[in-house]
N, C-alpha and C positions, 0 to 999 in steps of 0.2 A: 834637280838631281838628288835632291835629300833624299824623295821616295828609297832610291834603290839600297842606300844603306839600311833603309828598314828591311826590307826582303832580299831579295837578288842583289849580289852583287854583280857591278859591271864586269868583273874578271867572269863568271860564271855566264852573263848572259852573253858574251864574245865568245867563251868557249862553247859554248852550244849552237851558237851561229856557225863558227866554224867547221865544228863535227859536223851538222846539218849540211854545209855546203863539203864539205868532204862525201860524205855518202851519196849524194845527189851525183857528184861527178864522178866518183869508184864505179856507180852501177854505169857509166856509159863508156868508160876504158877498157876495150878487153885484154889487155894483158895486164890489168889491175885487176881486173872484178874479183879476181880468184883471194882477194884480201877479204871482201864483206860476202862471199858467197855462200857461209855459213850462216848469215846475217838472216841473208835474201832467202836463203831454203826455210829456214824458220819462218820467215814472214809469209811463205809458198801456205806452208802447213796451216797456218792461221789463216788465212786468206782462203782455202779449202775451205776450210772448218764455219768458216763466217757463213756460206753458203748453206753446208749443209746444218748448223744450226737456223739460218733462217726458214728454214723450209720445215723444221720441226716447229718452231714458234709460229709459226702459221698455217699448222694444221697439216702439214705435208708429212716423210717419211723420208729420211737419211739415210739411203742404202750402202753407199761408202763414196769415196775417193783415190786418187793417185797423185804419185810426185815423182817428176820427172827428172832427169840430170840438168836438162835445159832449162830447170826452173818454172816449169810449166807444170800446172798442175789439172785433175776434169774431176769433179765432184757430178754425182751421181743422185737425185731425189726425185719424189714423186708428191705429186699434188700442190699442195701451199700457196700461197701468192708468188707469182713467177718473176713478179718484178721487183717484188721486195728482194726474192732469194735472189737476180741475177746483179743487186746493188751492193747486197748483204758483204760479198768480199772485201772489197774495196772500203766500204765505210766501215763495216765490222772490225777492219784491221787498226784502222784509224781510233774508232773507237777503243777499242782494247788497248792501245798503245796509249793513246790517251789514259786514261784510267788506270795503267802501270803509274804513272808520272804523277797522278793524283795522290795515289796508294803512295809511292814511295814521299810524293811529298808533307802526307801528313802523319810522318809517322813512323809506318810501316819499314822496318829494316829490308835490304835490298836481299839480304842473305834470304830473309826466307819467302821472296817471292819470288826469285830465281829455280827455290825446292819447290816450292810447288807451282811453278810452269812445266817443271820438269817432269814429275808426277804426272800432270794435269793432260801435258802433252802425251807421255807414253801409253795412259789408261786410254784415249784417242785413238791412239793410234793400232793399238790391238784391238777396238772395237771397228774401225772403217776403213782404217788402208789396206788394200785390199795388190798391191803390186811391192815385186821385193826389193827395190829401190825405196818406193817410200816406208815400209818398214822399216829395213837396215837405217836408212840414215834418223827416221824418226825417231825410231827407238835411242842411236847412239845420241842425238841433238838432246832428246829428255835425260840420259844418263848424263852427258855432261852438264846440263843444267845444275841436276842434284847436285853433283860437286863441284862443281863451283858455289852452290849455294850452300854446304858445306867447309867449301875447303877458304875459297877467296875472301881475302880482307878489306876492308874500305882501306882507301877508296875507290880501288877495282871492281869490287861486286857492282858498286852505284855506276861505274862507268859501263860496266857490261850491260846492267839492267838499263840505262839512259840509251847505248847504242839500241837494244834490242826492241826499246819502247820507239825510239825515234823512226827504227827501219818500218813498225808498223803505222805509225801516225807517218811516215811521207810515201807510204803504197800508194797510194791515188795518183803522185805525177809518176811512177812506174806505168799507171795505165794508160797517161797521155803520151808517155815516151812509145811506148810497146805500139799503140795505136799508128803512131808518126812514119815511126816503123816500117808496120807494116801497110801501109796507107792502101800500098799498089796491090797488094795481095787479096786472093779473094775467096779463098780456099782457106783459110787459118780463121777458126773459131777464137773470138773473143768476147769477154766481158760485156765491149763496147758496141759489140755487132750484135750479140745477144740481145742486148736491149735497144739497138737501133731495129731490127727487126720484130723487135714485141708491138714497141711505139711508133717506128717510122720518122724519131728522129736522129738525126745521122752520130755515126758510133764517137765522130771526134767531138761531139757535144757534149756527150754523156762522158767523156775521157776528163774534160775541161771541168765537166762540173766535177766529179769527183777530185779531179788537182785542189780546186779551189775549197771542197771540205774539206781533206786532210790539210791545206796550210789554213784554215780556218777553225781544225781541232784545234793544230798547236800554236795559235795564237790564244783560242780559248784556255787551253791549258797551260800552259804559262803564266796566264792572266791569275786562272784559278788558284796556281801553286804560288804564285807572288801573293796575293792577298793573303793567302795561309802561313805562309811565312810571316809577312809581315805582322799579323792580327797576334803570333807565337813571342815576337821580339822586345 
């Protein structure tokens, strides 16, 4: 048990287990969801966005996106590697969320990577959302970012930024939930069908593997931010 007094404390790695299994069970109450559903539209947008950046990283062309009230969203490209782009959400989000976690762990004050998500999201979102739904709310998700990234104090700013990084490192079991779901349905485009139809292997495979990268970021990531911690003490 020494380790953890070098880095992480046990108070800290409980409470982040717990927030974890908080969010995990919010998105499946519906007369809860409406607590983390500002959470979940954020992660919508990123989760678009992972798409249509992968289709530019590989040579394709980002014509735009949408965001739905139901939290569904349909990204829009041409050309690129189709497998990459139809992965790109789900792990992209992970990734990114990851990579908050990193950021804030070395370092990086939460206040100003809150401002510039917020930024980062709005200049986004006037280039590619393209329905007034996902403008209004993107635009108002990047205004409030700025101020919070502005206004809030630790250790709220770090709790909004851990919530906001978390909802994107646990998108992947969203896709096995959504999947389970909709199992019986045959008519609703997803992710998972998307890439069961490129490959031909079946949609709840490709659900499971993505589950098992995002709790495989944030084991990475943790790992990562504990040594960093530790290596500073």
């Amino acid at each position: 048990m020494s380790g953890f007094s070098d880095g992480w404390r046990v108070s800290e790695l409980v409470g982040l287990a717990v927030l974890t299994l908080a969010l995990l069970v919010l998105w499946q109450i519906p007369y809860f969801g409406f607590v983390v559903y500002p959470f979940r539209l954020f992660g919508t947008f990123v989760h678009e966005l992972g798409h249509g950046l992968a289709a530019l990283a590989t040579g394709g062309h980002f014509e735009r996106f949408t965001v739905s009230p139901d939290l569904s969203g349909l990204a829009w490209s041409s050309g690129g590697i189709r497998f990459v782009i139809a992965s790109a959400g789900y792990v992209g989000s992970a990734v990114f969320g990851g990579v908050l976690i990193l950021l804030a762990a070395r370092g990086l004050s939460a206040r100003t990577l809150l401002t510039a998500l917020g930024v980062l999201l709005g200049l986004l979102c006037l280039l590619f959302v393209r329905n007034l739904f996902g403008i209004a709310t993107g635009l108002a998700i990047a205004a409030a970012l700025v101020v919070a990234g502005r206004r809030l104090r630790s250790p709220w700013s770090d709790v909004l930024l851990l919530v906001l990084a978390l909802q994107l490192v646990l998108d992947g079991f969203n896709s096995l939930f959504t999947v389970l779901r909709l199992s019986t349905a045959t008519n609703v485009q997803t992710d998972a069908l998307s890439m069961a139809q490129a490959t031909g292997v079946p949609a709840v495979v490709w659900a499971v593997v993505w589950t098992v990268l995002s709790l495989a970021m944030l084991l990475v990531t943790l790992r990562l931010a504990y040594r960093r911690r530790a290596a500073g003490t």
